[in-house]
C-alpha positions in Angstrom: 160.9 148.8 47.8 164.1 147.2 48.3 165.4 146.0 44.4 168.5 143.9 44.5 171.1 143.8 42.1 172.0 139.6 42.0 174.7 140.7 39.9 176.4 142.3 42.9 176.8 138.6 44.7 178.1 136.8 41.9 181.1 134.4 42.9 183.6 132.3 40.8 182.1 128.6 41.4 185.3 126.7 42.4 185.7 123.3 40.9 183.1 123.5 38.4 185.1 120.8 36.6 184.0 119.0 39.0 180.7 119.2 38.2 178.2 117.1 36.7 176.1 119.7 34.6 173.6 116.9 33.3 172.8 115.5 36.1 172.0 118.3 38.4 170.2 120.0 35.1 167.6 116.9 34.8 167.6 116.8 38.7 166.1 120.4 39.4 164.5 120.3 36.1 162.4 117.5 36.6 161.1 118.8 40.6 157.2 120.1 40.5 158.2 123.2 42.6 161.2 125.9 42.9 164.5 124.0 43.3 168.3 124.8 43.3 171.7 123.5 43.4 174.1 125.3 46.2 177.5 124.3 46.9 179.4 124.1 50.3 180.6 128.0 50.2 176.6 128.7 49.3 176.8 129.7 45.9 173.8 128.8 43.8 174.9 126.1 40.6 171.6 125.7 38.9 168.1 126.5 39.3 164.7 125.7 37.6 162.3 128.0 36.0 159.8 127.1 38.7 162.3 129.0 41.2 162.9 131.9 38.2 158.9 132.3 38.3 158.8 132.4 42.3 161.5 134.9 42.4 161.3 136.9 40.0 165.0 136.2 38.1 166.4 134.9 35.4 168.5 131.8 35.8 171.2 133.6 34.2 170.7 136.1 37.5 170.5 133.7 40.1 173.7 131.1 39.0 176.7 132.1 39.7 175.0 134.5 43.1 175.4 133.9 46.7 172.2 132.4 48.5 172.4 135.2 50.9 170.7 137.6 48.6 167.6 135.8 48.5 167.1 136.3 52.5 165.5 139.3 54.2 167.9 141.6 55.4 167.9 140.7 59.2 168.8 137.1 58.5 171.9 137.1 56.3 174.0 137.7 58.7 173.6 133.9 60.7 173.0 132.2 57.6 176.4 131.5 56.7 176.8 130.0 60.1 173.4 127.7 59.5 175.3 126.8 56.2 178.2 125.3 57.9 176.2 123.5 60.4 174.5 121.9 57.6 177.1 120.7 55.4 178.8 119.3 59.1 176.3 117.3 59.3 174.3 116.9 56.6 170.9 115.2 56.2 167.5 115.6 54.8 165.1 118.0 56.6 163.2 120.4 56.6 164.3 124.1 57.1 163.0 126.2 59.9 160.9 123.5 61.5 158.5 125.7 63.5 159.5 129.2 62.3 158.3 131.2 59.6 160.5 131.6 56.8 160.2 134.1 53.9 162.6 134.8 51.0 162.7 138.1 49.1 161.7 138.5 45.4 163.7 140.8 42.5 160.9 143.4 43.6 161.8 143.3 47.1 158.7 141.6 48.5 158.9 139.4 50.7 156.9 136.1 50.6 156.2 132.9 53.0 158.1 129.9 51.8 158.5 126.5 52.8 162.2 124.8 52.2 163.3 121.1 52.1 167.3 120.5 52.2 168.3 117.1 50.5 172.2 117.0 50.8 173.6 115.4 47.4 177.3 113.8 47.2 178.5 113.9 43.0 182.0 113.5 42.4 183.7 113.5 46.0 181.7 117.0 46.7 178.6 117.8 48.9 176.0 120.2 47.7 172.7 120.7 48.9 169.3 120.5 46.7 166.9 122.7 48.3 163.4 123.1 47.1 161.1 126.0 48.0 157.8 126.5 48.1 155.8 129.7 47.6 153.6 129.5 50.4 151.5 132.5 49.2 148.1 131.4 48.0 148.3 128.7 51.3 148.4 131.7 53.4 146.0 133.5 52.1 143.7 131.3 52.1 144.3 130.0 56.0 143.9 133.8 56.7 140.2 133.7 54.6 139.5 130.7 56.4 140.7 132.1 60.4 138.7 135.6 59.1 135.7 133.4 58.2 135.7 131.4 61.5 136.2 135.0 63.6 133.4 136.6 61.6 131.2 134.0 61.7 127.5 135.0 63.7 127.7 132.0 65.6 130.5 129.9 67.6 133.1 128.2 65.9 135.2 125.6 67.7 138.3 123.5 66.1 139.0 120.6 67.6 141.6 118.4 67.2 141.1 113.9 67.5 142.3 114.3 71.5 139.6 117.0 72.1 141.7 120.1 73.1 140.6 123.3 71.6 142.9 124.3 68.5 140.7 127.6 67.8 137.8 129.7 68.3 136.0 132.6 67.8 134.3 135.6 69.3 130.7 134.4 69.4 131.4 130.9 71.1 133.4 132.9 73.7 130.4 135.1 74.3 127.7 132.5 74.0 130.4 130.5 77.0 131.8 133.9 78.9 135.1 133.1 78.3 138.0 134.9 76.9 139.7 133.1 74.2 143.1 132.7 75.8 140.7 130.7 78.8 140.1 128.2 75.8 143.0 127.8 73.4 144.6 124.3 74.4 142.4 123.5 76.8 139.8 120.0 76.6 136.7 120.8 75.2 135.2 118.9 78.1 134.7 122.2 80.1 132.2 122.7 77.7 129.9 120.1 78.5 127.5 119.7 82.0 129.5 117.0 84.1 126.6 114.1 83.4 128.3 114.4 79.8 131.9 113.9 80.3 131.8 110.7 81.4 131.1 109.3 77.8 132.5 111.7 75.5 135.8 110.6 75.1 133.7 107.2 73.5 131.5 109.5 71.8 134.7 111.5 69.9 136.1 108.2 69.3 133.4 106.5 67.8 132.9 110.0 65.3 136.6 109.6 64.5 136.6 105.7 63.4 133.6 107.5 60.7 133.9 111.0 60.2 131.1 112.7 58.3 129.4 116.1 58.6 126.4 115.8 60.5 124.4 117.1 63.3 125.2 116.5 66.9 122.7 114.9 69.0 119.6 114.6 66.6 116.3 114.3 68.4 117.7 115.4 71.7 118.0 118.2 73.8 121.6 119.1 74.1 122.8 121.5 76.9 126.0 123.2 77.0 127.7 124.2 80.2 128.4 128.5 80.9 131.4 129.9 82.7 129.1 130.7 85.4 127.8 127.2 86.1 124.3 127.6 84.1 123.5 125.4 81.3 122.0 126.5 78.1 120.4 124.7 74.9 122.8 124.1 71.6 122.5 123.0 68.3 126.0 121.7 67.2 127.3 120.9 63.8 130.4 118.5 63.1 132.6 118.9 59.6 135.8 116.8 59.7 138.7 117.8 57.6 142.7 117.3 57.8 144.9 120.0 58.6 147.9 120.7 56.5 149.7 118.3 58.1 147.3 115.6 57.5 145.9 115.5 61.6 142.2 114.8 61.9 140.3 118.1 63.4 137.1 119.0 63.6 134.9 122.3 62.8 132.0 122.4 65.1 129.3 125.0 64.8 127.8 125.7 68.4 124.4 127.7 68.0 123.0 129.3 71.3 119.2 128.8 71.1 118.4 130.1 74.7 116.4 133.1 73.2 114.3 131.0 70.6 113.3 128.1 72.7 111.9 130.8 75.2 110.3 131.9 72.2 109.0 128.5 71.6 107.8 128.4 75.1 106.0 131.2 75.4 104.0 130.3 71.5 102.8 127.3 73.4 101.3 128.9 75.6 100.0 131.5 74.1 98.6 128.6 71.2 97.5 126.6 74.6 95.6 129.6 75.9 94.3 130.3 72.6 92.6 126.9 72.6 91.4 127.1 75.7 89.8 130.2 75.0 88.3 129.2 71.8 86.9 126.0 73.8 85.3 128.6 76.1 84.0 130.9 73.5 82.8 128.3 71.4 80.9 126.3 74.6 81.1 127.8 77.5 79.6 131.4 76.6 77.4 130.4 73.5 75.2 127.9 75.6 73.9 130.3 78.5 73.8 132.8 75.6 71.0 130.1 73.6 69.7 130.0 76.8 68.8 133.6 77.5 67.7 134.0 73.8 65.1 131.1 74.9 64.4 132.5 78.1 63.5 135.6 76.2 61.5 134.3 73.4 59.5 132.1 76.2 58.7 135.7 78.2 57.1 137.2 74.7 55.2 134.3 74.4 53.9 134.4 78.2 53.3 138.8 77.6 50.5 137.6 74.7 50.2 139.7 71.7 49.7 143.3 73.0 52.3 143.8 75.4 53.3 147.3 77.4 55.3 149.3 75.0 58.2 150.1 76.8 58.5 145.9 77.9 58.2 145.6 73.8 61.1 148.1 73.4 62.9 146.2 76.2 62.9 143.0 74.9 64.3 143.9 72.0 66.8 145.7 73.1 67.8 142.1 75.4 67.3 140.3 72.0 69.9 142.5 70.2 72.7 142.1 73.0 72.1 138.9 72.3 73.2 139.0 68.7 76.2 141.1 69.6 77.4 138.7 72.0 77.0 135.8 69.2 78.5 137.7 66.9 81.6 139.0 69.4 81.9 134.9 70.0 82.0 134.4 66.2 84.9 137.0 65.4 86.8 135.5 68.4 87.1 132.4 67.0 87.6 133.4 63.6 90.5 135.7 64.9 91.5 132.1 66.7 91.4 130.2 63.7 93.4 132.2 61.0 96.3 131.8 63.1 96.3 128.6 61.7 98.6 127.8 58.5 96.6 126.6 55.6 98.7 124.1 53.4 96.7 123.4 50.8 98.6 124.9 48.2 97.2 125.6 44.5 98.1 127.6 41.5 96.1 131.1 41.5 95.2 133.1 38.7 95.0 136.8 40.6 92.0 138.1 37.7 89.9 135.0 38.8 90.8 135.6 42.4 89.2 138.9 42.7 86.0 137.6 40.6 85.5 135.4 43.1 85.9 138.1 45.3 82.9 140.3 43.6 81.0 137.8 43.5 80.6 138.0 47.2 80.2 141.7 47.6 77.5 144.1 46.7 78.7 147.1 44.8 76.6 150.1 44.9 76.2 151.9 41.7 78.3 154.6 42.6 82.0 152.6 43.1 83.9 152.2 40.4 86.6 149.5 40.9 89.7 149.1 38.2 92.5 146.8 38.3 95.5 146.8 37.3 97.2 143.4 37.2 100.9 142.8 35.7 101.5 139.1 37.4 99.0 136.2 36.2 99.8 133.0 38.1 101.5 132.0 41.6 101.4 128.9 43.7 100.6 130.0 47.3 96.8 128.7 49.3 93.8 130.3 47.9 91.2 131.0 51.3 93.2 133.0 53.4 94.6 135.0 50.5 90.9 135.5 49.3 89.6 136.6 52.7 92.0 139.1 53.2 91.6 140.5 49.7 87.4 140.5 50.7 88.0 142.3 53.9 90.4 145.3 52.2 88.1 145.8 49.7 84.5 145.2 51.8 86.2 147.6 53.9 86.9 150.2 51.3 83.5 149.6 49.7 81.4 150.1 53.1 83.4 153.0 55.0 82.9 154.9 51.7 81.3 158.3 52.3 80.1 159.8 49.2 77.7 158.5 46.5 80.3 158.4 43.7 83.8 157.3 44.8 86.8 154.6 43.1 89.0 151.4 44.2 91.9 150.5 42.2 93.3 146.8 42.7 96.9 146.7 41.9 99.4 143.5 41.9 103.0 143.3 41.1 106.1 141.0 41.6 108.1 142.5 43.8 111.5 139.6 44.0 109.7 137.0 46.7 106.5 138.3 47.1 103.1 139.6 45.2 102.7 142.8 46.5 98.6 143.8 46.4 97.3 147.2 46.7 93.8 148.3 47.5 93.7 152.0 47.0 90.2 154.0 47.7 89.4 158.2 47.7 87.3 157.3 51.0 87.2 159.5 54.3 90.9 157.7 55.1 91.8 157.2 58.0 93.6 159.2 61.0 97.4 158.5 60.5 97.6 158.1 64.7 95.2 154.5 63.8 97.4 153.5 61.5 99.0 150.7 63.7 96.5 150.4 65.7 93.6 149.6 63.3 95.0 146.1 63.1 94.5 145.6 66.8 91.7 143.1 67.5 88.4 145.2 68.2 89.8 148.5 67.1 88.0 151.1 64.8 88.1 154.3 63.3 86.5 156.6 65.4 83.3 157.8 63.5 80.6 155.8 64.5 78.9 155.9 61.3 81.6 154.2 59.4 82.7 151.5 62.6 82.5 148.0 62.5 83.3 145.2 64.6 87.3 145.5 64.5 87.6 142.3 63.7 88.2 142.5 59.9 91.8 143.5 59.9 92.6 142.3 62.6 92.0 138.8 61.3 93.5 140.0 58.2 96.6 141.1 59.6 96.9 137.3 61.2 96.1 135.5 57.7 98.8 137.5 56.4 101.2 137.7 58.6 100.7 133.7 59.6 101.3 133.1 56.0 104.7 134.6 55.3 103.8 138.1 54.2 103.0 142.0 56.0 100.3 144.2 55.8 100.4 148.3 55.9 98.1 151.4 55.1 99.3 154.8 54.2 97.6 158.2 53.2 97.1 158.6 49.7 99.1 161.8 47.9 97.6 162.6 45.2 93.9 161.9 46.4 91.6 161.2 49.9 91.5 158.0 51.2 94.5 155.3 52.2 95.8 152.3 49.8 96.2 149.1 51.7 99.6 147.1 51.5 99.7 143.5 51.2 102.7 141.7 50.5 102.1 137.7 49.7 104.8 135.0 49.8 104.4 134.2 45.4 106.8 130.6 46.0 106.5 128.1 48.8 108.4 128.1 51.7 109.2 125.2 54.2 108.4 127.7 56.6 105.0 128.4 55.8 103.9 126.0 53.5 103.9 122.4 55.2 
């Protein structure tokens, strides 16, 4: 660190007589930032504690010392001949105009600065009053704010009131295929499809005459225009602010939503054939399927009572496919339906959720069931919560494979969410099913102990449809799995309407 001794540029000030003491005291006293007094052969007269607490001196260590010692190293050597210039001519202005200037502290640092030069005539003489500013905290904090727009996860554009491109960032580039240098200085027009351009410049001018932060385009379709010719769909944000210098610029937030309107797309039609499905299911195959159950039931009547055996055994065979088909159509649609968000909200008490629960399901003798519940009360929407809480522990209570056996209900707040367990000491399940239990019509693999494969499949929907995730593991400490179920435990915008 480069320490310098002020002591070492100390001059005799010349004509100090000369010298109105009051008046240059109350003039750099009075200014709101660092100021001094230098004379014609650049020796500093007086100085304000403002400039002291810049610096790093003492005014006793600054008067009396040649201005040069303030500079960086690589600059004293012109300055004198700046000096002259100055006093040839001399006028207010500021100094540098367009450089960056820095002056060097007792410590050696060096810091960013910003100097005005007001030439002062007392007494026949001409001295200069030049008033600095520590430009550090500015600086920094145009640094935070370039960092913030370059780190940013989405494009960042400044414009300025004519429309050029002042700055960007890496995302816009990426979302546009440019490079950055393709962009800086250039009209932001190249931006926009060509059907666009032709009313822009009105469009900027008409945001200008009211600026306000706001979002561009509401209730349209906006479109932005790629290097390689193809358009692509934007939402863009506008913040107006003034630069240092007091020009009118613009912040606009460009957010590429190619990949989530395809998403969009491709939910609307999968909800499209979903309800076109369900149309079928509910109409198109239930009807022939009444019809065939009359069909049959108008062959036993024409057989009379005593019918052939084997046409008896037949018959009933034809009458229960005819129940699984009606019952295949009615998990169908229920699968259909609980893809659908419930917004009837309520406050739940979880003990009085799971009586409601038992109240539906028949225990055998043999389960034991304990609960251990450490959150009361949440706001979410009762039915789905309660069927999937029914179909975890039906589940648990039917694929049960010994006489005696346990269920433990557990519920926590875990930050967001309620996080449910249904833990048994069943026959568990393979840990190869564990994902794909939840698949629509998939079960375990003992015939004894499958079902439908509709249960949590139509549980996994509920939940998932709702804000929250479902999981199973193996248990460690005993047989059987525990059932995770995480539930949203405040409403959500998203999922709560």
């Amino acid at each position: 660190m480069d320490h310098t001794n002020a002591s070492d540029y100390k001059k005799p000030i010349k004509n100090n007589q000369l010298v109105d003491n009051s008046f240059f005291q109350q003039l750099v006293t009075c200014l709101p930032m660092g100021a001094m007094v230098v004379n014609t052969e650049a020796v500093i007269l007086f100085v304000n504690d403002s400039l002291s607490d810049i610096l790093g001196y003492t005014k006793k260590e600054l008067i009396g010392a040649d201005i040069d010692f303030l500079l960086p190293n690589q600059f004293q050597a012109n300055h004198k001949k700046l000096m002259m210039q100055f006093f040839s001519q001399p006028r207010k202005r500021q100094m540098g105009v367009g450089q960056a200037l820095h002056a060097r502290k007792k410590n050696g640092d060096h810091i960013p600065i910003e100097i005005g030069l007001n030439p002062i005539e007392q007494e026949g003489q001409t001295f200069v009053l030049a008033t600095l500013i520590d430009l550090t905290t500015r600086q920094r904090a145009s640094n935070m704010f370039q960092r913030s727009i370059q780190d940013a996860p989405h494009g960042v554009l400044l414009i300025d009131a004519e429309g050029i491109i002042r700055l960007t960032n890496i995302a816009l580039c990426q979302s546009f295929g440019y490079d950055s240098d393709e962009l800086i200085n250039q009209s932001m027009d190249m931006l926009l499809p060509q059907r666009y351009r032709k009313h822009h410049n009105h469009l900027r001018d008409t945001f200008h005459q009211n600026p306000t932060p706001r979002m561009m385009g509401v209730g349209r379709d906006l479109t932005a225009l790629h290097k390689d010719g193809r358009e692509f769909p934007v939402e863009i944000g506008l913040s107006p602010f003034e630069d240092e210098e007091g020009n009118e610029m613009v912040l606009v937030s460009l957010l590429d939503i190619t990949k989530r309107k395809r998403l969009e797309q491709e939910l609307r039609e999968t909800n499209t054939n979903l309800e076109e499905f369900t149309y079928v299911a509910s109409h198109d195959l239930r009807s022939p399927l009444r019809g065939i159950a009359d069909l049959l039931e108008w062959v036993k009547e024409d057989l009379g009572e005593t019918p052939l055996p084997d046409v008896t055994r037949n018959l009933e065979r034809i009458s229960v496919r005819i129940q699984r088909m009606e019952q295949l159509i009615d998990n169908l649609l229920t699968y259909a339906r609980a893809g659908k968000v419930e917004s009837n909200t309520q406050d739940i008490n979880v003990h009085s959720l799971f009586d409601s629960v038992f109240e539906l399901l028949e225990m055998p003798e043999g389960i034991t069931i304990t609960r251990d519940i450490q959150i009361d009360n949440f706001t979410s929407v009762l039915t789905p919560l309660e069927t999937v809480m029914r179909n975890l522990i039906s589940n648990a209570i039917k694929h049960h494979d010994q006489e005696k056996g346990s269920i433990t209900i557990g519920c926590v707040a875990e930050n967001n969410l309620c996080h449910f367990t249904i833990c048994d000491d069943g026959p568990g399940i393979p840990e190869a099913a564990f994902s794909r239990i939840f698949r629509l019509f998939q079960t375990v693999t003992s015939s004894e102990r499958s079902g439908t494969g509709i249960g949590l499949s139509v549980s996994r929907r509920l939940v998932e449809t709702h804000g929250g995730r479902i999981s199973v593991e193996a248990n460690q400490h005993q047989r059987g799995v525990t059932f995770h179920v995480w539930w949203p435990r405040f409403l959500r915008k998203d999922t709560h309407h």
